[in-house]
C-alpha positions, 0 to 999 in steps of 0.5 A: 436492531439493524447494523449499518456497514460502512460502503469502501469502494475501493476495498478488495472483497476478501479484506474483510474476510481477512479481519473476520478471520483475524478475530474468529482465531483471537476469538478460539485463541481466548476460549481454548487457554484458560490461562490467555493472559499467561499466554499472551506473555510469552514469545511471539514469532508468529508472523507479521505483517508491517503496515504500509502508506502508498501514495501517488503524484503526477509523476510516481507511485511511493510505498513506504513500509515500517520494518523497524528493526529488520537489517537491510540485508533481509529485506528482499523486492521483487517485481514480476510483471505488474505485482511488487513483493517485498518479504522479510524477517525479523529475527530475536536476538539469540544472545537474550533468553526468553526466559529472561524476558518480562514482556515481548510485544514486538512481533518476529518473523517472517512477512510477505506482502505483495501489491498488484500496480496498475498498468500505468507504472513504469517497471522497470524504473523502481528505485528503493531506499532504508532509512530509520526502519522504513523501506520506502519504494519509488515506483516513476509512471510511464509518459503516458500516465503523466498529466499533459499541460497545452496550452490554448489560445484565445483569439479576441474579438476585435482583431478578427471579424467571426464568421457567421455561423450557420445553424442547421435548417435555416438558410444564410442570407 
């Protein structure tokens, strides 16, 4: 049996030892507590980390990352030389106890995600917005980046008599 694997070019090398080790530990998680599904209801604070959508324009790069529940004052941005880091937490309510609880699904904790942008962003123009829990961050390109349009003119033959070309080896009568 021969298993094919799909080719992503733009994939970073170490994301799939990432998903391999994802499921190696849920893999010893479930072998090691007999009881996995009692575990698996009580309090996640593990980690987490938010998804996020990135896209780009002529005139800007935008990420958008869901942390639904977060308060603004707990998310922090920062940008050091080409790379953006944003970290936050997510904190359980101390007012409800975990006994108190049927199910917890929602994962708390802290996240840290960082993204390494190409030379062409403008750095210092980064611009971010909260909005119905998503973080969206505006990242503008530099001048140089941005789509040039010049326009060409196209002369017409009848104005303008052409001038006889010449070709290499032959000679001009």
């Amino acid at each position: 049996m021969t298993t094919m694997a799909r080719f992503v070019p733009f994939r970073s090398p170490l994301e799939g030892v990432a998903v391999l080790q994802n499921r190696l530990n849920s893999i010893f998680n479930d072998f090691a507590s007999p009881n996995s599904e009692l575990q698996n209801e009580t309090l996640s604070t593990s980690n987490f980390i938010p998804p996020v959508d990135i896209y780009e324009d002529a005139h800007k790069l935008v990420l958008r990352l869901e942390v639904p529940g977060i308060p603004q004052e707990d998310l922090q941005i920062n940008m050091e030389n080409q790379t953006l880091t944003v970290k936050g937490e997510r904190k359980l309510l101390q007012d409800e106890k975990e006994e108190n609880f049927h199910r917890i699904e929602r994962r708390y904790g802290s996240f840290v995600r960082s993204f390494t942008l190409p030379a062409t962003i403008e750095t210092d123009s980064t611009q971010a917005s909260y909005e119905n829990g998503v973080l969206s961050v505006t990242l503008q390109k530099k001048e140089a980046a941005k789509p040039k349009q010049v326009k060409i003119e196209i002369g017409s033959g009848s104005s303008s008599k052409p001038a006889p070309k010449q070709m290499e080896g032959s000679r001009a009568a």
